[in-house]
N, CA and C atoms as an extended XYZ file, in Angstrom:
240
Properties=species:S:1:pos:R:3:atomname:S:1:resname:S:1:resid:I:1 pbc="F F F"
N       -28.457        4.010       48.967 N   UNK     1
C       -28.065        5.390       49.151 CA  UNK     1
C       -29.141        6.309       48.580 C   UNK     1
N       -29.720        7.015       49.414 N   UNK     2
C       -30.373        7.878       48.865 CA  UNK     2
C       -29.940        9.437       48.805 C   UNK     2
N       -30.549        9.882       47.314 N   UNK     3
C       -30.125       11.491       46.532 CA  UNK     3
C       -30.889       12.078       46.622 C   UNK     3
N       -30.869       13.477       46.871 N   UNK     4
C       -32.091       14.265       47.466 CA  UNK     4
C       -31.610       15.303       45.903 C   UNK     4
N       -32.750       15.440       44.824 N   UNK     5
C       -32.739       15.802       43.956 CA  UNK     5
C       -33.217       17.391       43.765 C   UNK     5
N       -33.182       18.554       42.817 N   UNK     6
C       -33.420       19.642       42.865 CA  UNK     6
C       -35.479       19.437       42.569 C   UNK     6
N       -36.106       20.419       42.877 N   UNK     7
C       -37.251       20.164       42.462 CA  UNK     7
C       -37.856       21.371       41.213 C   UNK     7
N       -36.623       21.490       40.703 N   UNK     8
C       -36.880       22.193       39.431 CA  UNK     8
C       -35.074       22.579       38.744 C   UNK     8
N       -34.825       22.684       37.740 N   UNK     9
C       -33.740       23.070       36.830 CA  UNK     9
C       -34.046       23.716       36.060 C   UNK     9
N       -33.320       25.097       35.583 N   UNK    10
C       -33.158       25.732       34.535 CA  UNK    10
C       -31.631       25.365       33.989 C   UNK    10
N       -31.738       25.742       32.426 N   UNK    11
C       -30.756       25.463       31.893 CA  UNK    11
C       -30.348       25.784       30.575 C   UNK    11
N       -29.289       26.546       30.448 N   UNK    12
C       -29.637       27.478       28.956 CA  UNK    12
C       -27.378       27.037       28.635 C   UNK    12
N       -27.908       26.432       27.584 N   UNK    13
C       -26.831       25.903       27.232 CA  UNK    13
C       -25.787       25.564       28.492 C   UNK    13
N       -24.788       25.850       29.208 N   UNK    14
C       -23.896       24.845       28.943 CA  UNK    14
C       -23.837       25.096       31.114 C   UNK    14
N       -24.829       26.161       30.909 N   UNK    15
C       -25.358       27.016       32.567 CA  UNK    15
C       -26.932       26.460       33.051 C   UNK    15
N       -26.739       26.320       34.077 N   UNK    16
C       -27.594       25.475       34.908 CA  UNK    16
C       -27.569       25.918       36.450 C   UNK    16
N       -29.167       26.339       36.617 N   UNK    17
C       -29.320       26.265       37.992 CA  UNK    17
C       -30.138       25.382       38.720 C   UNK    17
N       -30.246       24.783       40.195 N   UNK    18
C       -30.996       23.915       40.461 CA  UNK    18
C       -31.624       24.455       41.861 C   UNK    18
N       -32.962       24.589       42.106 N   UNK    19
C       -33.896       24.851       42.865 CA  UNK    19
C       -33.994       23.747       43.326 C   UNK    19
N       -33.909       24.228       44.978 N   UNK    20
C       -33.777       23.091       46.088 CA  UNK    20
C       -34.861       23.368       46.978 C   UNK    20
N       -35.616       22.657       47.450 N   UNK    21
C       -36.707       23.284       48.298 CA  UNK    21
C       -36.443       22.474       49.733 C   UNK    21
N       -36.613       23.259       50.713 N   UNK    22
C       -36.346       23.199       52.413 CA  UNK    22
C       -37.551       23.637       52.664 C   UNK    22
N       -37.617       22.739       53.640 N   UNK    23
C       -38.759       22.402       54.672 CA  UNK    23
C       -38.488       23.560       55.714 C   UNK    23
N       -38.943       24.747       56.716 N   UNK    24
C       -38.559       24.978       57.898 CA  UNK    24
C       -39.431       24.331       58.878 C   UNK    24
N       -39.227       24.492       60.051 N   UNK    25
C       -40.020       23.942       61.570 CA  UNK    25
C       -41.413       24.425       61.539 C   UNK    25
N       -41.540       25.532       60.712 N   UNK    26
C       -43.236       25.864       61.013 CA  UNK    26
C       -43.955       25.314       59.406 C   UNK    26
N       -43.342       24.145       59.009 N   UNK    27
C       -43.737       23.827       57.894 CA  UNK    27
C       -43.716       24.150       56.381 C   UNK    27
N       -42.967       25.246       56.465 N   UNK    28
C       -42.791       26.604       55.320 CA  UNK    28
C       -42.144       26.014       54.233 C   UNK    28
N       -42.520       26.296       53.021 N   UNK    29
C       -41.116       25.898       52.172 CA  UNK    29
C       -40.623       26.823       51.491 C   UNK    29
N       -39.376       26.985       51.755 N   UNK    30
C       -38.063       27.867       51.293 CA  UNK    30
C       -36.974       27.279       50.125 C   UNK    30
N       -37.041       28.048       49.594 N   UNK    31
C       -36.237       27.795       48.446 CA  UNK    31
C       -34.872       28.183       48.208 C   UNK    31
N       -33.924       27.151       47.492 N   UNK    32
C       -32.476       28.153       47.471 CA  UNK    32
C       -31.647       27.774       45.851 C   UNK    32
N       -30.904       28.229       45.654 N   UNK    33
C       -30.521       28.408       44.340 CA  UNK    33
C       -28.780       27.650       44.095 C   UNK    33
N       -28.168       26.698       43.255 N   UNK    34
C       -26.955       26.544       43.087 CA  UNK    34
C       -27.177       26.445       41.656 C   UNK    34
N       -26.172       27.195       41.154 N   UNK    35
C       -25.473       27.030       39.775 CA  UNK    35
C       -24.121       26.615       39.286 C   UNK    35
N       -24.108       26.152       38.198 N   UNK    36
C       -22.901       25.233       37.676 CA  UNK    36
C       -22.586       25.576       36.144 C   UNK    36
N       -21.491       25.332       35.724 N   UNK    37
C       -21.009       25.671       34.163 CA  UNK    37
C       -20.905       24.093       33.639 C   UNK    37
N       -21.356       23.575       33.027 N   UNK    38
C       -20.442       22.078       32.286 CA  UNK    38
C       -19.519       22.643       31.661 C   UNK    38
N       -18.650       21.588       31.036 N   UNK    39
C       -17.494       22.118       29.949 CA  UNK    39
C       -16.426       20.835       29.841 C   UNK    39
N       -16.506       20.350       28.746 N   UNK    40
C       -15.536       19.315       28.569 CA  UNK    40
C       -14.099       19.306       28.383 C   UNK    40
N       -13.413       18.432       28.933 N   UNK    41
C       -12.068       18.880       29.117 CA  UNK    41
C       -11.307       17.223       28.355 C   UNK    41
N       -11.095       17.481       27.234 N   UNK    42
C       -10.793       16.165       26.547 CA  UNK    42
C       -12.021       15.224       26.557 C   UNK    42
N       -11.999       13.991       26.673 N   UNK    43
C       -13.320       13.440       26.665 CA  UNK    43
C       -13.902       13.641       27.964 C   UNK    43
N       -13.872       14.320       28.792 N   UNK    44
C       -14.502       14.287       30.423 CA  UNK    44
C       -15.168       15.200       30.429 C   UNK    44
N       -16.582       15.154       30.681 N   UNK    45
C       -17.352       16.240       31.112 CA  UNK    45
C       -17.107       16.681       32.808 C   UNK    45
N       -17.233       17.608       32.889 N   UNK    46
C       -16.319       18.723       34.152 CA  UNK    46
C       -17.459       19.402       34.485 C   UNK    46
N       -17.660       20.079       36.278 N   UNK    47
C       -18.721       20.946       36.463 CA  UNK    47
C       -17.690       22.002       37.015 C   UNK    47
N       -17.942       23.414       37.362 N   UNK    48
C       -17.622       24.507       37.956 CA  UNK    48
C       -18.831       25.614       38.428 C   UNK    48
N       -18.119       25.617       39.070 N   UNK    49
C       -18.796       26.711       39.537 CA  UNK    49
C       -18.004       28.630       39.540 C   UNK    49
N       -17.452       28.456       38.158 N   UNK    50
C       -16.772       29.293       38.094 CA  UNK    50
C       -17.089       29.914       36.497 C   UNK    50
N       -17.212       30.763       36.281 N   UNK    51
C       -17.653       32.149       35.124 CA  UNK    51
C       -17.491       32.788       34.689 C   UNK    51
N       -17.408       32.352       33.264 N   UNK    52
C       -16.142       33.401       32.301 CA  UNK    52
C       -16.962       34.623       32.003 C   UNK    52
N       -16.274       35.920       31.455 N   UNK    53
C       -16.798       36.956       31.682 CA  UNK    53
C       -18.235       36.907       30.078 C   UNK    53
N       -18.108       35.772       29.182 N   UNK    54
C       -18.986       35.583       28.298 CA  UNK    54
C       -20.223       34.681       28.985 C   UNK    54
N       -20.087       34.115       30.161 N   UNK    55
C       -20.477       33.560       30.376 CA  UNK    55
C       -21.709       34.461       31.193 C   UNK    55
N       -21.551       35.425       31.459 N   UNK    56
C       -22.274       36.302       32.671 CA  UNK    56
C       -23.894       36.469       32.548 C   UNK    56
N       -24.510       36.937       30.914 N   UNK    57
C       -25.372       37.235       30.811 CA  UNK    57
C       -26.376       36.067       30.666 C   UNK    57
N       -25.722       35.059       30.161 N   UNK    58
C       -26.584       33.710       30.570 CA  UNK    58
C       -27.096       33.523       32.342 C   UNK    58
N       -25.684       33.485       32.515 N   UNK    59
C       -25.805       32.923       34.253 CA  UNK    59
C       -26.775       34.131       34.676 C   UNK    59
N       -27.248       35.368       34.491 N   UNK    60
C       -28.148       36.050       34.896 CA  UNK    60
C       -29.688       36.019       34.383 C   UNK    60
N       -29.691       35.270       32.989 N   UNK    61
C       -30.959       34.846       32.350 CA  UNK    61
C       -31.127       33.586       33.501 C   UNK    61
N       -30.221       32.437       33.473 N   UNK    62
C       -30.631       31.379       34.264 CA  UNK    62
C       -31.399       31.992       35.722 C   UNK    62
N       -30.746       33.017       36.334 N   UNK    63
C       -31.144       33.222       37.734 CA  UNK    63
C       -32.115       33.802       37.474 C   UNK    63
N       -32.834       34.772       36.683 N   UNK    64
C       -33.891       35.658       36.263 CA  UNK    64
C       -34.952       34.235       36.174 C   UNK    64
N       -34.698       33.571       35.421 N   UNK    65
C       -35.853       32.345       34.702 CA  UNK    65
C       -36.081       31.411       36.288 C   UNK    65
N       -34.900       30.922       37.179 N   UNK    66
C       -35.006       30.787       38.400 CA  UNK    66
C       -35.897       31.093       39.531 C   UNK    66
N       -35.501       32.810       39.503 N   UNK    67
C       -36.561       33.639       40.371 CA  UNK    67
C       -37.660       33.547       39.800 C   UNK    67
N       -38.103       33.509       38.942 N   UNK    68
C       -39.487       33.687       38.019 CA  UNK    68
C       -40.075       32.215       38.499 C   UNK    68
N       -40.013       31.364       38.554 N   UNK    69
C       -40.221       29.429       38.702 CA  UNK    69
C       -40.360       29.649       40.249 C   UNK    69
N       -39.386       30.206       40.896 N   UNK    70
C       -39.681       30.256       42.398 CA  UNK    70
C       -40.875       31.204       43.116 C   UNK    70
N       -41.400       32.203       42.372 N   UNK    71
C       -41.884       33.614       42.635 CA  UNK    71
C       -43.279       32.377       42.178 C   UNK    71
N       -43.326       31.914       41.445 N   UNK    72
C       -45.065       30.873       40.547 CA  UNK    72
C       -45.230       30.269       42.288 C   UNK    72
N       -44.645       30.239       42.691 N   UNK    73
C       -45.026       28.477       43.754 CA  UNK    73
C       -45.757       29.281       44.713 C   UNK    73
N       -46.826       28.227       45.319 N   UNK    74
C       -47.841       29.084       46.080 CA  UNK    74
C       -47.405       29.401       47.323 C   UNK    74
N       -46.425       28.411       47.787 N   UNK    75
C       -45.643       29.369       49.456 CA  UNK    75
C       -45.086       30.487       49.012 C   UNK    75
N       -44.415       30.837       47.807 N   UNK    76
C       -43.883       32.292       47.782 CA  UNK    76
C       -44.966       33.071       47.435 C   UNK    76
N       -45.828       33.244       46.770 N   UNK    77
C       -47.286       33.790       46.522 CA  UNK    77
C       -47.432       34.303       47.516 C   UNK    77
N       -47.788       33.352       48.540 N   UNK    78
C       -48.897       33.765       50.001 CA  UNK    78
C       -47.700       34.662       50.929 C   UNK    78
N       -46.251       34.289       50.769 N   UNK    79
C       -45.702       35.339       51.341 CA  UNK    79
C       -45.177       36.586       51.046 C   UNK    79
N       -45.538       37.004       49.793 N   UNK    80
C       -45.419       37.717       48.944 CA  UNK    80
C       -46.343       39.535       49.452 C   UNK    80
């Protein structure tokens, strides 16, 4: 079975985003963004995608530090 992995993660305590990079038809690479909360629930670690209102200013550092990692790469450069 093969996992098609993010090609970069940010991650600031317990918030995490993962940069996915896509190929288009004229060879291009495009980038896209998913984020997640961990949080343990008895002994089980748990993901969401859901955001408490303490949670906000992280999840906007993560996407800031995100865009910043995506904005470096030389296909966004040259289309820039």
């Amino acid at each position: 079975m093969s996992t098609t992995k993010p090609v970069h993660e940010v991650r600031l305590g317990t918030t995490k985003a993962a940069i996915w990079a896509n190929t288009t038809e004229d060879g291009r690479t495009r980038y896209s963004v998913t984020v997640q909360r961990i949080y343990r629930d008895n002994e089980e670690w748990k993901r969401t995608t859901s955001f408490r209102r303490d949670d906000l200013l992280v999840l906007a550092k993560v996407l800031d530090l995100a865009h910043s990692w995506i904005c470096q790469q030389p296909n966004e450069r040259a289309a820039a």
